[in-house]
Backbone as CSV, one residue per row, in Angstrom:
resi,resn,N_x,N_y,N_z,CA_x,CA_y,CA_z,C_x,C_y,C_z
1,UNK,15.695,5.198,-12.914,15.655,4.171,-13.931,14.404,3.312,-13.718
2,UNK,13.841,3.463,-14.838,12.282,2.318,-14.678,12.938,1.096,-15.126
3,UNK,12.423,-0.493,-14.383,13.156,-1.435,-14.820,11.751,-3.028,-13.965
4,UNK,11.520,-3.641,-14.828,10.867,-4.870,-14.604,10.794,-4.935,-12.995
5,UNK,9.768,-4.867,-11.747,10.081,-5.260,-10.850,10.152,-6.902,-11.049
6,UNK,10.935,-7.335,-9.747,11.167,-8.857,-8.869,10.181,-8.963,-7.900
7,UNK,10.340,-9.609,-7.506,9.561,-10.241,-6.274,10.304,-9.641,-4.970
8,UNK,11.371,-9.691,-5.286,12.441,-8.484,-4.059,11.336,-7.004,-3.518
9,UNK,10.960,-6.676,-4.770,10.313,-5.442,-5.039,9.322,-5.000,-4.241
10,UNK,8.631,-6.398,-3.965,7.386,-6.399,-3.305,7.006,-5.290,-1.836
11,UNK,8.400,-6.028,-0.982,7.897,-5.580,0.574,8.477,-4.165,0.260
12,UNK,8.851,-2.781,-0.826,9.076,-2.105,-0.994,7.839,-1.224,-1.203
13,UNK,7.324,-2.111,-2.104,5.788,-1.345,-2.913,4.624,-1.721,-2.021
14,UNK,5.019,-2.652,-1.007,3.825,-2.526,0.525,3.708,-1.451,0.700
15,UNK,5.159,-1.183,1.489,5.307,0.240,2.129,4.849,0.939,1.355
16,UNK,5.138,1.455,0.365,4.038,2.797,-0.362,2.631,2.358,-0.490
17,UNK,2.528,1.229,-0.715,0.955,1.205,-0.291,0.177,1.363,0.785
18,UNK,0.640,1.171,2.012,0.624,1.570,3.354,0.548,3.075,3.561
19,UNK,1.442,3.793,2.804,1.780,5.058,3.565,0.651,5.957,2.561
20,UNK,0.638,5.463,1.071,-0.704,5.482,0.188,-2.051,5.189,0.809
21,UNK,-2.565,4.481,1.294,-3.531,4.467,2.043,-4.053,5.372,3.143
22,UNK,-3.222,5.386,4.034,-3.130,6.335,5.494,-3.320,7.325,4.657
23,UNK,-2.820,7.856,3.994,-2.772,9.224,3.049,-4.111,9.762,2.964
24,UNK,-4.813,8.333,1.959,-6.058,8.882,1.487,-7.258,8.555,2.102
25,UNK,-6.796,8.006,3.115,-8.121,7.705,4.210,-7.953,9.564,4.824
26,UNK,-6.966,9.947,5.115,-6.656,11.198,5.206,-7.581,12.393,4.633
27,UNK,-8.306,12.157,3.511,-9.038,12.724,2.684,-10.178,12.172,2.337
28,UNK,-10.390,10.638,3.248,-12.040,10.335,2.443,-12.005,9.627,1.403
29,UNK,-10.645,9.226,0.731,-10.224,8.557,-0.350,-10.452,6.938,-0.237
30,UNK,-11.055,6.299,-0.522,-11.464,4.843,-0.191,-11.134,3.920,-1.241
31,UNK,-9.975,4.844,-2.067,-9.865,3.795,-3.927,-9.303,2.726,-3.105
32,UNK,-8.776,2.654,-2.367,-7.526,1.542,-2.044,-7.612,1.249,-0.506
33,UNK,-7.329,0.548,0.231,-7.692,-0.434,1.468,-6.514,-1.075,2.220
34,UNK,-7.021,-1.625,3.352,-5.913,-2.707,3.660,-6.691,-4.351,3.122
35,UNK,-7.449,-4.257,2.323,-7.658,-5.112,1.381,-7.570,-5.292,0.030
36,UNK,-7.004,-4.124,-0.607,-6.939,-4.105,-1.794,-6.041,-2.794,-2.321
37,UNK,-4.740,-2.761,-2.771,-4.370,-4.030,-3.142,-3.327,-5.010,-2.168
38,UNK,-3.275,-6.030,-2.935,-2.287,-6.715,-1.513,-1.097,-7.421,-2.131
39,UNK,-0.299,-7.849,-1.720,1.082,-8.064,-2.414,0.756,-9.406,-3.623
40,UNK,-0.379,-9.937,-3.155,-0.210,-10.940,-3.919,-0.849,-10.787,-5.560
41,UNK,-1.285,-9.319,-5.384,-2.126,-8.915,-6.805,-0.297,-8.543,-7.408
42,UNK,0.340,-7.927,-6.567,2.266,-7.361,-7.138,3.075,-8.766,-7.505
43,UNK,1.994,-9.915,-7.062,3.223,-11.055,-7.292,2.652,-11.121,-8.506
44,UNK,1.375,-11.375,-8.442,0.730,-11.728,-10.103,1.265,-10.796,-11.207
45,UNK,1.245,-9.489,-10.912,2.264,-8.705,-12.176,3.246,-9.039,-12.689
46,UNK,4.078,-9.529,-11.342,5.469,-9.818,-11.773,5.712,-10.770,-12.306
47,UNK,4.218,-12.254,-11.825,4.768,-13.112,-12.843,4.238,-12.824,-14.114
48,UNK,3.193,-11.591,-14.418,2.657,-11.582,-15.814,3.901,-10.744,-16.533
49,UNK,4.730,-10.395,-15.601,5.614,-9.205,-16.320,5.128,-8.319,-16.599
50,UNK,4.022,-7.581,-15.732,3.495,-6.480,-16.328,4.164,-5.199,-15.211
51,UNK,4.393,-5.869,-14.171,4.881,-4.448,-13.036,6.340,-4.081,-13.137
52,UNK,6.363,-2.498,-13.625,7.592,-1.555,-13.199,7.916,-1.005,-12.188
53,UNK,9.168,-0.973,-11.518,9.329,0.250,-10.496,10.420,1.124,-11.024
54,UNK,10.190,1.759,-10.908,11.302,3.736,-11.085,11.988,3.428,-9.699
55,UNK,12.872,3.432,-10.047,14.355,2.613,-8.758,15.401,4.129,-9.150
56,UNK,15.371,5.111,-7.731,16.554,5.938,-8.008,17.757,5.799,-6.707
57,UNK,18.597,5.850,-6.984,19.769,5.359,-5.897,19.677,4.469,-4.922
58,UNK,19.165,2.934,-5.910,18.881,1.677,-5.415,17.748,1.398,-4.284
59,UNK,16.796,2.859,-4.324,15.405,2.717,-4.168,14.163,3.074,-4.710
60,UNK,12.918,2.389,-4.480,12.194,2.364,-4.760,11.413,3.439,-5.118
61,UNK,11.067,4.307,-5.943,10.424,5.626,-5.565,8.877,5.625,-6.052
62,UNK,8.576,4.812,-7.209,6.849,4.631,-7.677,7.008,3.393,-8.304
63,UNK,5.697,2.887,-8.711,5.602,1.247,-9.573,4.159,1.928,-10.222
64,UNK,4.135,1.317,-11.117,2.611,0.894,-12.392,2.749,-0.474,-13.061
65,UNK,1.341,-0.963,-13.148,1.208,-2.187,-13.712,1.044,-1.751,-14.915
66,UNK,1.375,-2.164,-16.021,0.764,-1.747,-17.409,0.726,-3.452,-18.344
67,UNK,-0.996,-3.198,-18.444,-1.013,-4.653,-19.134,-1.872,-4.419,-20.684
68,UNK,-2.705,-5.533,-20.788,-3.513,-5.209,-21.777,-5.088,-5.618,-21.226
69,UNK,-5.422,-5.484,-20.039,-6.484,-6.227,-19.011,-7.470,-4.864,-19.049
70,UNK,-8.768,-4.665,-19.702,-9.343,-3.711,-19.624,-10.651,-4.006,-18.603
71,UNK,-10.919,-3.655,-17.751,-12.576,-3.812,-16.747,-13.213,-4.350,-17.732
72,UNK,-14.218,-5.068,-17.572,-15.752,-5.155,-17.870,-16.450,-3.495,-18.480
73,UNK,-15.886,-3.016,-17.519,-16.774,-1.932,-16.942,-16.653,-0.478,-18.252
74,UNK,-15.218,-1.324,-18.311,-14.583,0.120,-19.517,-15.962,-0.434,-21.115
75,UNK,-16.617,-1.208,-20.826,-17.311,-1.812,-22.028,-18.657,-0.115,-22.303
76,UNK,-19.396,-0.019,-21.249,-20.263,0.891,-22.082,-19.920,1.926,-22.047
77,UNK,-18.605,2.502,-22.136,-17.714,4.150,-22.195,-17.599,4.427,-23.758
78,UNK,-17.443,5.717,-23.919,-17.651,6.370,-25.217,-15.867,6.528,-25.131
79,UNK,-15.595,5.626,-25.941,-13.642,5.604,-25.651,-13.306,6.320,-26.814
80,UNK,-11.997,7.251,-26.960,-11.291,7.585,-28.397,-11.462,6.906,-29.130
81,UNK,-11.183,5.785,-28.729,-10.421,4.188,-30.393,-11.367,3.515,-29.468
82,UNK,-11.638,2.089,-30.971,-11.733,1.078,-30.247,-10.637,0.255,-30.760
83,UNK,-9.064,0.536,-30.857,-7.780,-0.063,-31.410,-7.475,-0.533,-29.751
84,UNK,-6.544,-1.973,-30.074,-6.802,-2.235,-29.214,-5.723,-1.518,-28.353
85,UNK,-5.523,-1.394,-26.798,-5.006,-0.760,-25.990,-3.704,-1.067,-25.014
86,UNK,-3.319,-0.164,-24.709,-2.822,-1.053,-23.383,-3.120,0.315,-22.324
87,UNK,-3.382,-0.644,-20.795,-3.853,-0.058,-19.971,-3.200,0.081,-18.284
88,UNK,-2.832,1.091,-18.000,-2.459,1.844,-16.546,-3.468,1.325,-15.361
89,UNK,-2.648,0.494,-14.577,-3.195,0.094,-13.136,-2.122,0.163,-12.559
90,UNK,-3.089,0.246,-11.155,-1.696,0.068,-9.579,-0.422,0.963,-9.800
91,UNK,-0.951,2.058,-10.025,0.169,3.122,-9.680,0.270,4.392,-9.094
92,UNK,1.639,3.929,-7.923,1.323,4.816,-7.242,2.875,5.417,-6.760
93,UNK,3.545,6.905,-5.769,4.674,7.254,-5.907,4.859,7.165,-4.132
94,UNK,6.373,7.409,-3.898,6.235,6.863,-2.359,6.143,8.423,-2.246
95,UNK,5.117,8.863,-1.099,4.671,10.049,-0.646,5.921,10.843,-0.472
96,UNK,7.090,10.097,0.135,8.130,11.105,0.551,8.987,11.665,-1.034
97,UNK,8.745,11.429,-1.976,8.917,11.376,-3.670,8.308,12.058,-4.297
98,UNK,6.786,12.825,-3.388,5.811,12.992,-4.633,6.254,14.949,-5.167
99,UNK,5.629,14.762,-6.413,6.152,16.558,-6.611,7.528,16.447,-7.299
100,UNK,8.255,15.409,-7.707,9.727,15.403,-8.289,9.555,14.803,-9.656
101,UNK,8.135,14.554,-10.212,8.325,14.126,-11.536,7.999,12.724,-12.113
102,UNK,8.229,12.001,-10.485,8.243,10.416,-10.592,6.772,9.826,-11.221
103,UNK,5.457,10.363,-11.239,4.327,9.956,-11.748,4.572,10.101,-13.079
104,UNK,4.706,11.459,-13.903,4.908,11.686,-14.755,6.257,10.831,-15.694
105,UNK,6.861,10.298,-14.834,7.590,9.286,-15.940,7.331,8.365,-15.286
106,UNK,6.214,7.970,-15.036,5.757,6.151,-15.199,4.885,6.635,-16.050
107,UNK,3.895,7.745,-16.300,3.407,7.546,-17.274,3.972,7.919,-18.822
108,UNK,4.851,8.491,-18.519,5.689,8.462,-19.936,6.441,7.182,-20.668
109,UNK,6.335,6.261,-19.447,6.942,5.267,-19.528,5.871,4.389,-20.381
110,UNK,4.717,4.041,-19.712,3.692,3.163,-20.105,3.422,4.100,-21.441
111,UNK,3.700,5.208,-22.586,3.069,5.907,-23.684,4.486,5.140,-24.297
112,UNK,5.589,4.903,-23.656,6.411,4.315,-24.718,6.276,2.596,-24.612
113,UNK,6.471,2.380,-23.502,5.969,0.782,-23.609,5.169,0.194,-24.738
114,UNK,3.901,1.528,-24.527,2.852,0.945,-25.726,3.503,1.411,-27.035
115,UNK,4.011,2.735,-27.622,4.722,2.468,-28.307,5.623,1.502,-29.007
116,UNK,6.183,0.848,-28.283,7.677,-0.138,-28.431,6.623,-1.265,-28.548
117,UNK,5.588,-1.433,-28.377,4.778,-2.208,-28.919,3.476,-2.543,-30.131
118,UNK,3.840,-1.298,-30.803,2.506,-0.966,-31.737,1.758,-0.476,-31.200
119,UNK,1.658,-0.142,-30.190,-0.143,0.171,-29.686,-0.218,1.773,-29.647
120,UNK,-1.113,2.503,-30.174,-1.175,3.842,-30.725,-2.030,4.348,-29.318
121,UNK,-2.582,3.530,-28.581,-3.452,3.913,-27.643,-3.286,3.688,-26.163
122,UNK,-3.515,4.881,-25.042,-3.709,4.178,-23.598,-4.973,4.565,-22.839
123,UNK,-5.400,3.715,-21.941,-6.700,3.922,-20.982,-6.333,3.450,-19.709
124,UNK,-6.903,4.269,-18.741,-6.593,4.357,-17.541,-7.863,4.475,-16.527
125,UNK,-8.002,4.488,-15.149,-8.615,5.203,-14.090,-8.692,5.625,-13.318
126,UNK,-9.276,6.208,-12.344,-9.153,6.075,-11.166,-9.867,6.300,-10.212
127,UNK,-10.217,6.986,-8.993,-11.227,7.111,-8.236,-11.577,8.603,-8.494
128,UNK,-12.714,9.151,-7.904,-13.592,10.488,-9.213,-12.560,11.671,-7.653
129,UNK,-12.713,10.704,-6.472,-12.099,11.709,-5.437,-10.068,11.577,-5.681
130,UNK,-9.919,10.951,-6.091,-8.722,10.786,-5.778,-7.936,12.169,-7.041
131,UNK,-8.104,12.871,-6.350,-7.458,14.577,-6.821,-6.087,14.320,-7.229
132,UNK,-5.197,13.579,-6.486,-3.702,13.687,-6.995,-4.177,12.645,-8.248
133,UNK,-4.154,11.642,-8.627,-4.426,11.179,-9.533,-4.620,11.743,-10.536
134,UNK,-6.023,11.921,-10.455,-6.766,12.781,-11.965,-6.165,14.072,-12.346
135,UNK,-5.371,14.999,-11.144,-4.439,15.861,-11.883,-2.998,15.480,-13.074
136,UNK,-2.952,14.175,-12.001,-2.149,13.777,-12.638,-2.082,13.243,-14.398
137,UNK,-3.193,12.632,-14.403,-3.436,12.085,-15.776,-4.039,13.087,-16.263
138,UNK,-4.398,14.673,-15.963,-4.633,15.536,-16.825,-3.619,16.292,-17.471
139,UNK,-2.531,16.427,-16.215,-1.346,16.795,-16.870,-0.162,16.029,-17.758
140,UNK,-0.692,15.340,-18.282,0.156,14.420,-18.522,-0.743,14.311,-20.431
141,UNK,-1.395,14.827,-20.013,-1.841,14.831,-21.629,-3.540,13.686,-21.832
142,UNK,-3.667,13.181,-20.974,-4.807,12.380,-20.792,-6.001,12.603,-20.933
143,UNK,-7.401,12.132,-21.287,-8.608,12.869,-21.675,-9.488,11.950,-20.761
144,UNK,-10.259,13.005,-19.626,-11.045,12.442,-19.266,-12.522,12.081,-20.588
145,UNK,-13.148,11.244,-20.067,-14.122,10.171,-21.411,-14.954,10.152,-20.723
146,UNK,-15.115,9.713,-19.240,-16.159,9.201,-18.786,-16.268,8.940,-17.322
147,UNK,-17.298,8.580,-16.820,-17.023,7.910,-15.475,-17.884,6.436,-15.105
148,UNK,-17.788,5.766,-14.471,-18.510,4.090,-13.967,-18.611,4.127,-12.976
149,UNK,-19.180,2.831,-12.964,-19.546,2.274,-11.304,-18.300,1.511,-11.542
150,UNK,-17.325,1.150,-10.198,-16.225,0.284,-10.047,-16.231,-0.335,-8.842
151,UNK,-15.981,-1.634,-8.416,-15.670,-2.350,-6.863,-16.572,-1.663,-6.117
152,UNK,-17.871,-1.777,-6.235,-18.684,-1.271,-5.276,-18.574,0.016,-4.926
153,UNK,-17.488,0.660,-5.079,-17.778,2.200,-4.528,-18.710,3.430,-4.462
154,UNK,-18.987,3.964,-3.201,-20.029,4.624,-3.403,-19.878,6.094,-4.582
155,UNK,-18.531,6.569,-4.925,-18.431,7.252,-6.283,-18.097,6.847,-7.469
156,UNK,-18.365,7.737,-8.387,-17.904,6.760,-9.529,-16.568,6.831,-9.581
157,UNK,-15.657,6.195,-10.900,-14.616,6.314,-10.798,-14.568,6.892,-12.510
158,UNK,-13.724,8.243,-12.789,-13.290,8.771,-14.280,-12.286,7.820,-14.544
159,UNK,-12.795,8.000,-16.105,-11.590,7.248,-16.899,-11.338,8.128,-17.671
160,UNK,-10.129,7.721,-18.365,-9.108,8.578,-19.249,-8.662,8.188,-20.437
161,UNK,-8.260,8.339,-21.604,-7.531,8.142,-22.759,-6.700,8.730,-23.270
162,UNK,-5.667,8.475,-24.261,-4.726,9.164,-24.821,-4.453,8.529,-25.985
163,UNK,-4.585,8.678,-27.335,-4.419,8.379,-28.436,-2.739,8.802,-28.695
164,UNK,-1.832,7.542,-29.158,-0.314,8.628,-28.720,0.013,9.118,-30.301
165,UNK,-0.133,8.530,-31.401,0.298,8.751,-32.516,-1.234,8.439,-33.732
């Protein structure tokens, strides 16, 4: 069940960020840090109401922020629409979870969110190395568009779109 995280939520979605990290330092993966992100970017969601978690037998299994907050950066990309959007951050599945589906319905989740809200459109990113990711938003129906410079990183990072209706 996807459902509004709390603030309860938090020291839950550490831990996958923790075990998310170790992961992708594992591979050279540098999207994410023990500086970024940090609980207090998960408090700000929650008070914007923008963060979900997918909660199965009263745990935690993935979270996504879905707001309407687009980069700077998404400005000189050759995008589908320029209608306005809503957009996929901070999501990620707890490693011991991954392979069961759980990515794929947060992002099914955020195509109806925007739905249930008018919005015909979504945009996303992520890091150009981060392989589980970008499979992910390929399978899922997503169009890579482009790639940027993001947070200093020495690769770029692809972005994605999906026009839903």
């Amino acid at each position: 069940m996807i459902r509004k995280a709390t603030e309860d939520d938090v020291l839950k979605i550490m831990e996958i960020i923790k075990s998310t990290v170790k992961e992708m330092k594992g591979y050279n993966n540098t999207q994410w840090d023990e500086n970024y992100p940090r609980d207090i970017d998960f408090f700000n969601d929650i008070k914007n109401e923008d963060l979900y978690v997918e909660e199965i037998e009263k745990s935690i299994k993935g979270f996504v922020c879905i707001n309407y907050v687009e980069p700077n950066e998404y400005k000189d990309l050759n995008w589908s629409s320029n209608e306005k959007c809503m957009v996929i951050h901070r999501m990620a599945v707890d490693c011991n979870f991954r392979n069961k589906g759980v990515g794929k319905k947060l992002i099914s989740f955020a195509e109806e969110l925007a739905k249930e809200n008018n919005i015909k459109y979504i945009k996303t990113d992520t890091y150009s190395i981060n392989t589980k990711m970008n499979s992910l938003f390929l399978k899922c129906g997503l169009k890579l568009i482009g790639e940027m410079s993001f947070l200093g990183k020495e690769k770029p990072f692809y972005c994605y779109d999906k026009i839903l209706y």
